[in-house]
Each structure stands twice: as C-alpha cells, then as structure tokens.
C-alpha positions in Angstrom: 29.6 127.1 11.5 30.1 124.1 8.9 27.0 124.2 6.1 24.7 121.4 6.9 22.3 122.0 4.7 22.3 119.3 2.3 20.3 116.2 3.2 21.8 113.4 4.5 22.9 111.1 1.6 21.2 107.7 1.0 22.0 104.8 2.0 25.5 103.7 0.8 26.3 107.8 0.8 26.2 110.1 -2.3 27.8 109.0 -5.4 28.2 105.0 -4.3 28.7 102.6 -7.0 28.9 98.8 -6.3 32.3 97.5 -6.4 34.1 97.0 -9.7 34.4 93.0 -10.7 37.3 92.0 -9.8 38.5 94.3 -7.1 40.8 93.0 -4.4 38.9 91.5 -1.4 38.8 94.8 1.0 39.4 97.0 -1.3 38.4 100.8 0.2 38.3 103.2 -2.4 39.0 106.9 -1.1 38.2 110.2 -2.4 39.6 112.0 -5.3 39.5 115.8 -5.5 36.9 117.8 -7.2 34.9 114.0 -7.7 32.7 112.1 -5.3 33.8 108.9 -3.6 34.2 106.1 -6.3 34.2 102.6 -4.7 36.2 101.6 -7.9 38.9 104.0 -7.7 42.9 103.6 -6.3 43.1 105.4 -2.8 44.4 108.8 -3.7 47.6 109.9 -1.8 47.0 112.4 0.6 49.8 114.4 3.1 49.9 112.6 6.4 49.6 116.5 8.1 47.1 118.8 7.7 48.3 121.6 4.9 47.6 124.7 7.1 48.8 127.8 5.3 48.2 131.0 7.6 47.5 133.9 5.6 49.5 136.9 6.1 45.6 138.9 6.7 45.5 136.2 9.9 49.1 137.4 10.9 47.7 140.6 10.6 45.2 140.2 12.7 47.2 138.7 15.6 49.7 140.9 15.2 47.0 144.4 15.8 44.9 142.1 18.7 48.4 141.8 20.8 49.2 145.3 20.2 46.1 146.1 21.4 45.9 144.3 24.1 49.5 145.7 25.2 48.4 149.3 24.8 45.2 148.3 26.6 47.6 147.1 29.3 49.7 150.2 29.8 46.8 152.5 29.6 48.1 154.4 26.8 45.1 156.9 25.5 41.6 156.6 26.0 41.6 152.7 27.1 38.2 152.3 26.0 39.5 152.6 22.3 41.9 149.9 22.3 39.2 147.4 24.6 36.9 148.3 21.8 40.3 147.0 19.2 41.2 143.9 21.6 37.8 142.3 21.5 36.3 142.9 18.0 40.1 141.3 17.1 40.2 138.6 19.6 36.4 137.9 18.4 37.3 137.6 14.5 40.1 135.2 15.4 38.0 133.1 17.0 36.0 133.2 14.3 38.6 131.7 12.1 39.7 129.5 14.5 35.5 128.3 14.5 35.6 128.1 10.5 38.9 126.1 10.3 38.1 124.0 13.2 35.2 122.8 10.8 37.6 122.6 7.8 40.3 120.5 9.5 38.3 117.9 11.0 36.6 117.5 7.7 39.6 117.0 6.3 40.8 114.2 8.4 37.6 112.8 7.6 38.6 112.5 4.0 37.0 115.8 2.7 40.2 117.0 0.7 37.5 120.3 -1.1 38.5 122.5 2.1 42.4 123.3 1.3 41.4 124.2 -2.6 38.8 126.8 -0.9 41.3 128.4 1.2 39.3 126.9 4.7 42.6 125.5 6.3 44.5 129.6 5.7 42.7 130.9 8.6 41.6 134.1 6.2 38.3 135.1 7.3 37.5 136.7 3.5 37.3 132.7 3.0 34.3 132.2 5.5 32.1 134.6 4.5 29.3 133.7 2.0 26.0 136.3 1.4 23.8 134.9 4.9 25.7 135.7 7.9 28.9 137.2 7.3 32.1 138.5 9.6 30.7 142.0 9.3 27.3 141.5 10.9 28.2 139.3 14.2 30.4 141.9 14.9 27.8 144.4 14.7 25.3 142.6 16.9 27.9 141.9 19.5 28.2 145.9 19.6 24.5 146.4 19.5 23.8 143.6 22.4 27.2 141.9 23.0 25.3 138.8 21.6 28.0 136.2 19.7 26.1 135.0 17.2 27.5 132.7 14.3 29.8 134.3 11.7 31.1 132.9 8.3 30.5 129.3 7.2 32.7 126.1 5.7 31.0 124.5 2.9 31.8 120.6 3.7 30.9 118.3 1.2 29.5 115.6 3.2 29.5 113.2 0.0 33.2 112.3 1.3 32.6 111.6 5.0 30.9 108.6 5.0 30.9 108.1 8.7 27.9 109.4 11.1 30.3 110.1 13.9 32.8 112.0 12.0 30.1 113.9 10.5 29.5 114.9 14.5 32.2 115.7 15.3 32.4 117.6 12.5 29.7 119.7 13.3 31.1 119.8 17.1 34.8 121.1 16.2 33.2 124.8 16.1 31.7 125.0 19.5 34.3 123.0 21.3 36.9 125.5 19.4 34.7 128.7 21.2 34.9 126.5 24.3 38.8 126.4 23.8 39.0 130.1 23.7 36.6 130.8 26.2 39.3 128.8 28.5 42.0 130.3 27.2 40.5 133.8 27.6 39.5 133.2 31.4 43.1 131.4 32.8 44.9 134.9 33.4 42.1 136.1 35.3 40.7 132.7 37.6 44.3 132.1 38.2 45.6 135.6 39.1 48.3 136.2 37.0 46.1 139.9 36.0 45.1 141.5 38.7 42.3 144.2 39.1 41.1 146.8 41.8 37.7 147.9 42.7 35.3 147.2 39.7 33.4 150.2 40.1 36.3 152.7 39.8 35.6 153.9 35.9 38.6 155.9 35.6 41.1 153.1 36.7 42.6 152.5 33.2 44.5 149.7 35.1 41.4 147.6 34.9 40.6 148.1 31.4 42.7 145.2 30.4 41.3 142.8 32.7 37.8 143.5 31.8 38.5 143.5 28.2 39.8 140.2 28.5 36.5 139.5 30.9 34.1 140.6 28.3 36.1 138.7 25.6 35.4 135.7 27.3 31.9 136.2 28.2 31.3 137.0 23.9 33.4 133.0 24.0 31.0 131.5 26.5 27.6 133.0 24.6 29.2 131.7 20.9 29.8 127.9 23.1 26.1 127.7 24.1 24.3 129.3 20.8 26.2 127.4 18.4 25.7 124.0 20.7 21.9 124.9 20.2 19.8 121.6 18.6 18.2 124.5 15.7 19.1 124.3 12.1 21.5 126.1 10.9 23.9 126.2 14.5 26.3 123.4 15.0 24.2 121.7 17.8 22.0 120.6 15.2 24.3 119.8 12.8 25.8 117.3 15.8 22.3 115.1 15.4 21.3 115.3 11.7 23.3 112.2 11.0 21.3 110.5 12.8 17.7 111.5 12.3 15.9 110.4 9.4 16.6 111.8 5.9 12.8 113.7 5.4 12.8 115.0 8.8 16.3 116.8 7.6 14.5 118.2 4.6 11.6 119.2 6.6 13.7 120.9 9.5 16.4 122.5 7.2 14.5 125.5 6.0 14.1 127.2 9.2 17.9 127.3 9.3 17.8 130.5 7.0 16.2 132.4 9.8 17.2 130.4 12.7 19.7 132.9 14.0 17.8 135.4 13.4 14.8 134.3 15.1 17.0 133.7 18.1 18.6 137.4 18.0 14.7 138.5 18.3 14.1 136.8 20.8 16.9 137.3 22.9 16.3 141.1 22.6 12.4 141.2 22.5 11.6 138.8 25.5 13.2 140.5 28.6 12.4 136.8 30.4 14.5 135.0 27.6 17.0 137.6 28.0 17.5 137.5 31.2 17.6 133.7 31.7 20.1 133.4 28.7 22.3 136.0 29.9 21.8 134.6 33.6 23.0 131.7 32.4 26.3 133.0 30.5 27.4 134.8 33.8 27.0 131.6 35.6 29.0 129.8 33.3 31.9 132.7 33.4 31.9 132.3 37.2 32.5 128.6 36.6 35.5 129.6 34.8 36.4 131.8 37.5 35.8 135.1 36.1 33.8 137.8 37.9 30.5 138.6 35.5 30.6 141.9 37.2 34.1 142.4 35.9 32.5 141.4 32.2 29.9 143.6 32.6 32.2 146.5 33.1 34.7 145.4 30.2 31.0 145.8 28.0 30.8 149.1 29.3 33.9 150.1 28.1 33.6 148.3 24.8 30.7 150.5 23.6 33.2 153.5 24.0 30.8 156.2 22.6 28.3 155.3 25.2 29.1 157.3 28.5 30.1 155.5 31.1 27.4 155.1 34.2 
C-alpha cells in the first residue's frame, strides 16, 4: 500500500515558490531528483518509459511459484505441500505487483524518488519497512486466510501536485489485486482446469484447481480490505486529497492500528466474520469460481491440519 501519511500539502503544494521574474509566460517547472518541485527550475529530462528493472529475487520467485504449480498439477508427493508453495508464492508476487503498482503510477505522476529506492525492481526486500512487513500477511493468511496489506511505497507526494493522480495513486494497489484476482479465476470460470467431486480429499487431481481457487479468494479479500475508506488502506488514501488538510491530521493516527484493528475484528466478531467472508465468496462466484472449491484449496493449504 502507498504511505499516505503525510498531510496533504498547502495550498500551492509543498515546497512552492512564486515564479522567478522573468520566466517565460507558461513556464512549468518539473521535479528534480532528491529536491522538491521548484517553480523556477528547467524541466528535468526524464525517460519517456518507465525504468522497470526485475530483480533476479522476483525471477526467483516466478520461477519456484510455476514449478510449484506444475508439480501441484501432476500430483507429484504430498500435493498439499506444493498448494501450500503455489499460494504463499502466487501471494508474495502479488504483493510486489501491489507495491510497484503504487511506484509506477507515482512515477508517471512525476515522482522520479521510486526508481532510486528500488520500488520499480519488483524486490519485495524493497517494500518492507518495520509496521507490516511481507513476513506477517503471510502468516495471518495461514492463521485465518485473511489478505491483509503487506510492504509499503514511500511516495513523496511533494511532486504530484494533482488530486486525481494522487487517487489513482492510492487506487493502482487494489485495482492491481483486482487484476490478479481475474487472472487467477479465468482457468477455472472458463473451463480450461477441470475438477471432479469437491469432497473427494484424496483426489490429488483437484489440488491444483483449488489451489488456484483459494489463491483467488486470498486476491478478492486483499481487493475489498485495501479498497476500505480507513487510514492506512488504499481506500482511504483514494479520498485524502480531497478532504480537508486537519481532518487528515486528525484521521491519520489510527492508521498505525488500523489493520490491526480490522484483523481483531474479523476473528473476534463471528457476525463480522461471517458477513465479510460471505461476502468474498459471493464475489468469487461472480468470477465464476465455486467458493466451495476455495474452501477446500484452504483445507489443503494449512497441510499440517488433518483434513476433515
């Protein structure tokens, strides 16, 4: 999720200086790296593409979530290991994919700090600061198989000077879980995998199929928390630049426990719990994926639980 914790900026944005005497009529200064907007500097030249640099750790990654998935597929050992392998990989790739979704729309929107943090090489080291981190998501989606929001992209709003970029901004994470949750859910609502009775737990035929399922369910939870209007999720980060600068500083401090919060009650509340989660299997049958199917891929993620 992109840090939007700073206030918004006043009016003219952070850093604005009048125009220098004698600058050419329409003159537009733009940013310059490692220094706030100046309205009397040249336009610094930029690429015209965004500098993406994979890191070989994200080619890594990949590389261990298809081989997992293929000996998923064929069954090969105890398919509840390599279901367990598919989605924790297939999760911390989305993750990336969330975190550099931020990064690269911020960059378009003339935010060059990104690339000299490594945001645009897809390295989840790069994402993780000391709140949430890549570690603990992972272990509350084995606890509760609830998505909650992983690393963070520091965006330094003082170059965006634009409310709607700062939006969409904000937005670029949950639409990018959106993305995958799609992308997770066409081999299944279209047919191309197919799967026999649900209920048979030793058909290692449908482990791939359910892996994929859950996967896509883990998607469709990070889509809706992140989209949440609460400080510190994206959702909120979507209106801030548009709601009045001291009810940002007044709001902001709850993001620290926000998600936290949230987790609670998702786990302490049966009736939030089972509306939420309700509500998650709706939307995977809207992408035409059984929730049943899900269910049963979340049975065999938590391998060292026995199988009911």
């Amino acid at each position: 999720m992109a840090d939007d914790t700073r206030p918004q900026p006043p009016d003219g944005g952070w850093g604005y200086s009048p125009p220098v005497p004698g600058a050419p009529p329409g003159h537009t200064p733009g940013p310059i790296p490692g220094q706030p907007p100046d309205w009397g500097a040249p336009p610094p030249t930029r690429p015209r593409r965004l500098p993406v640099r994979p890191s070989p750790v994200f080619g890594g990654l990949v590389a261990a979530f298809v081989a997992s998935g293929v000996l998923c597929a064929k069954g090969v050992g105890d398919p509840r290991v390599w279901v367990f392998a598919f989605v924790v990989l297939g999760w911390v790739i989305s993750l990336c994919l969330h975190e550099f979704a931020h990064a690269a729309v911020a960059w378009y929107a003339g935010d060059p700090t990104g690339e000299a943090r490594g945001y645009l090489t897809l390295n989840p080291a790069r994402y993780i600061n000391s709140t949430t981190s890549i570690v603990l998501p992972i272990l509350i989606v084995m606890i509760g198989g609830i998505a909650l929001p992983g690393g963070a992209v520091m965006v330094d709003r003082r170059y965006v000077r634009s409310r709607h970029m700062r939006s969409w901004i904000a937005a670029a994470g949950p639409l990018t879980n959106l993305t995958c949750a799609v992308l997770c859910a066409l081999p299944l609502a279209t047919g191309i995998l197919h799967f026999g009775d649900i209920f048979d737990v030793n058909g290692a035929h449908n482990a791939f199929p359910a892996a994929l399922a859950f996967l896509t369910l883990l998607e469709i939870i990070a889509t809706i928390l992140n989209a949440l209007p609460i400080p510190g999720f994206d959702g909120f980060g979507v209106i801030m630049p548009y709601l009045p600068n001291e009810t940002v500083r007044q709001l902001m401090p709850i993001s620290r426990f926000a998600w936290f919060g949230l987790f609670i009650l998702l786990f302490a509340s049966a009736t939030a719990n089972s509306a939420f989660f309700g509500f998650c299997d709706h939307a995977l049958s809207l992408l035409g994926v059984n929730h049943e199917l899900g269910d049963y891929g979340q049975a065999l993620f938590t391998f060292w639980r026995k199988l009911q």
